[in-house]
C-alpha positions in Angstrom: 0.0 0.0 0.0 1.4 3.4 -1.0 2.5 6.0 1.5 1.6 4.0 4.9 3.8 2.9 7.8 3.8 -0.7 8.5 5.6 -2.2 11.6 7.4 -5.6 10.5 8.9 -7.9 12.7 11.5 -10.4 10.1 14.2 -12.5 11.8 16.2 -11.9 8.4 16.5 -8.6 9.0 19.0 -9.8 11.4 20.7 -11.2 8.9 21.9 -7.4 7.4 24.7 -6.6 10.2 25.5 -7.7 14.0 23.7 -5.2 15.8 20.6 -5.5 13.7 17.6 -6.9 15.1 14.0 -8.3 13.6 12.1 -4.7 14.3 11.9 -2.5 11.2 9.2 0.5 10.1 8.6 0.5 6.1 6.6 3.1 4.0 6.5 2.5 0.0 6.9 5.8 -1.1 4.6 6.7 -4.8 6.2 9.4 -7.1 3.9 11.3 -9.4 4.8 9.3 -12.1 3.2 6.2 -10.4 7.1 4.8 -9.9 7.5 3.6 -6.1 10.8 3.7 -3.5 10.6 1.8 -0.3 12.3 2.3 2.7 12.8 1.2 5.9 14.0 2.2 9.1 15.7 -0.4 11.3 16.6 -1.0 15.0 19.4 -1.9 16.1 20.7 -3.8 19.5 22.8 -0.6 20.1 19.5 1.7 20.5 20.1 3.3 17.5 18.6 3.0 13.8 19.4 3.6 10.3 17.1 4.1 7.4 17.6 1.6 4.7 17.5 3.2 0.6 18.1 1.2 -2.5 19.9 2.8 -5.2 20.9 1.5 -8.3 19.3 -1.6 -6.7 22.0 -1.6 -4.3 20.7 -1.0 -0.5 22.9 1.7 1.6 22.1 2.5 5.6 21.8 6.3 6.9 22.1 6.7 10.7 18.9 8.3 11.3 19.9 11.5 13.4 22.4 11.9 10.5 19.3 12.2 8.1 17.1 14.0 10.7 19.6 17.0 11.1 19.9 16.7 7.2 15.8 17.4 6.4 15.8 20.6 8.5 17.9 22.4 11.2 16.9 21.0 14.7 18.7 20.8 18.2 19.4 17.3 20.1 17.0 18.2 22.7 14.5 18.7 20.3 14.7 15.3 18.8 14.7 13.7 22.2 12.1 15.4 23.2 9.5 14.3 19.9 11.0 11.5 20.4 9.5 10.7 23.5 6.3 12.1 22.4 6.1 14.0 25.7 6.6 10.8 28.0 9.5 11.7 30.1 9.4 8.5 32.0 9.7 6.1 29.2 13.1 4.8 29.9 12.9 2.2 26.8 12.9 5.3 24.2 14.7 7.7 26.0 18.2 5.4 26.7 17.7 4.7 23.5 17.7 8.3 21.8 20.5 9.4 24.0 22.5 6.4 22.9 22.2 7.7 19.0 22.7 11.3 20.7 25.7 10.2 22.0 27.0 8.1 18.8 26.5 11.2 16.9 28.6 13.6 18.9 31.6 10.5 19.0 32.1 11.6 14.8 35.3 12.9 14.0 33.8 15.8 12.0 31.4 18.3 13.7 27.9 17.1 12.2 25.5 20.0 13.8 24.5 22.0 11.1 21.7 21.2 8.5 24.3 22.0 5.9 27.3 19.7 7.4 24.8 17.0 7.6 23.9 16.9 3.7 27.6 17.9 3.0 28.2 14.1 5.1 25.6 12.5 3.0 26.9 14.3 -0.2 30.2 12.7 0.6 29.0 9.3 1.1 26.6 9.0 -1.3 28.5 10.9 -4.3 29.8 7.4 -5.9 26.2 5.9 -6.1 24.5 8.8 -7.2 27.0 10.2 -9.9 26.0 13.5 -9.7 27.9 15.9 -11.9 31.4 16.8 -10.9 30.3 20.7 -10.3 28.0 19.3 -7.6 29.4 20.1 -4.0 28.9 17.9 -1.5 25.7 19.9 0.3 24.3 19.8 -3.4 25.1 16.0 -3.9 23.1 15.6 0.0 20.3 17.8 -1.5 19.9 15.2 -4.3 19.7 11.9 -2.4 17.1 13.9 -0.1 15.0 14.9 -3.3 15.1 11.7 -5.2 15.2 8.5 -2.9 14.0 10.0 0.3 10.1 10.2 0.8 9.7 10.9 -2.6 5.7 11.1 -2.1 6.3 14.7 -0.7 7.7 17.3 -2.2 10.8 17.6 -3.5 12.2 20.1 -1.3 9.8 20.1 1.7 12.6 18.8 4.2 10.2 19.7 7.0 7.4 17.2 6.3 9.9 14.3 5.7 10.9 15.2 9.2 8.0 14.8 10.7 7.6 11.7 9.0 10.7 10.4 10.0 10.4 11.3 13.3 6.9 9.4 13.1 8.4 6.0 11.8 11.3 6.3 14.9 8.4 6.4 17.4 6.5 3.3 15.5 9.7 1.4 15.4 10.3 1.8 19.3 7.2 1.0 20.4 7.9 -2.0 18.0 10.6 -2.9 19.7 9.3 -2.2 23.0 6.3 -4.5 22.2 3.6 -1.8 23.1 2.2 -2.4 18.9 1.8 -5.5 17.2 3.2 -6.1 14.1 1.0 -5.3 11.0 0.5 -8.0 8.6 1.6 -7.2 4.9 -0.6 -9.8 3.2 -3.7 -7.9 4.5 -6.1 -6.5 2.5 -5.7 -3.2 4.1 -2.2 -3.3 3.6 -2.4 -4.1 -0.5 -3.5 -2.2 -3.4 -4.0 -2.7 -7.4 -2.1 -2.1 -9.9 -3.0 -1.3 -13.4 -1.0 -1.8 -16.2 -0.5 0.7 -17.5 1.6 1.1 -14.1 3.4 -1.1 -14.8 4.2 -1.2 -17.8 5.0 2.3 -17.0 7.2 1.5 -13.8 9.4 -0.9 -16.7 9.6 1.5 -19.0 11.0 4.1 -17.2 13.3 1.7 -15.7 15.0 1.0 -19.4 15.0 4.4 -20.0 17.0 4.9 -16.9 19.5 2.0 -17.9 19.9 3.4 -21.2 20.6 6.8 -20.3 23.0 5.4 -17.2 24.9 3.6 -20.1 24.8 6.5 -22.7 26.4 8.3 -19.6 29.1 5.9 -19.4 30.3 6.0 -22.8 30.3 9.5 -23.4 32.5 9.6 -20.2 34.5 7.0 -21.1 34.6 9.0 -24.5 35.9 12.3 -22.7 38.6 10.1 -20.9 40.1 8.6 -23.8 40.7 12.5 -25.6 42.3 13.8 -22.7 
């Protein structure tokens, strides 16, 4: 189902690094074009969470205070205080958000800025995206943020994909902490048809996307050779 939150518990998720653990939060986001990206934010063992994105069908994980300083400018207190959702005593959550709090304050670069936050994502994300080599690293950030991250809002609104973020991290830890259930993805509720013309669409634009990617290539590969 487009655009809605589902709490999965998977023991394979476990599977995708030591300190992951079964409890994820995924929303499959719809473009205009009727083309989809999913993501999904998992917890770890640690306290913390990343936000998983597939790119190029290759899957990458984004700390997700990282990614919440990169949407819009906001203080640590103000994170662990939505965070909490106003519940001061909920130990579960709250050694939880100061244990990302603290993970994030251990980088060796300062990351407290909006803009040092993208520049970080720029950085690490500049060899899967391939932006153009003008691009600096805030710009390259910009990009991932625009194109793989909640693209069912709008392109530039980094305030809403806060909030939505911000909304999955409080569904995942009452996952975790086993105040939900899990939904269940084969429900009705949960599904949705397709058309297909969607389809057909979705696989269309895919080629096109493959053929540009190796157009790309050669014309670079092209440019290296006359140099």
């Amino acid at each position: 189902r487009r655009n809605h939150m589902m709490a999965i518990t998977r023991p394979s998720f476990k599977n995708r690094g030591a300190d992951y653990s079964p409890y994820a939060v995924m929303v499959r986001c719809l473009r205009p074009d009727g083309s989809s990206q999913t993501v999904a934010l998992h917890l770890l063992a640690t306290g913390g969470a990343t936000l998983r994105v597939t790119i190029n069908k290759q899957e990458f994980f984004v700390p997700v205070l990282i990614l919440l300083k990169a949407l819009r400018e906001c203080t640590d207190r103000e994170v662990y205080q939505r965070a909490l959702g106003g519940d001061e005593s909920d130990s579960y959550v709250s050694d939880r958000v100061q244990a990302i709090l603290r993970e994030h304050a251990a980088y060796a670069e300062p990351l407290h800025s909006r803009e040092q936050n993208l520049a970080c994502l720029g950085r690490l994300f500049r060899p899967a995206l391939r932006p153009p080599a003008r691009y600096t690293d805030v710009e390259v950030g910009q990009t991932l943020v625009r194109r793989h991250i909640f693209v069912h809002l709008g392109a530039d609104d980094g305030p809403a994909k806060w909030e939505l973020l911000m909304l999955m991290l409080q569904k995942l830890y009452a996952l975790g902490a086993g105040r939900i259930e899990q939904d269940n993805p084969d429900s009705l509720v949960h599904q949705e048809v397709l058309l297909p013309g969607q389809l057909w669409a979705m696989i269309f634009k895919e080629r096109c996307y493959g053929f540009l990617e190796a157009l790309r290539g050669r014309v670079e590969g092209l440019e290296e050779e006359a140099r």
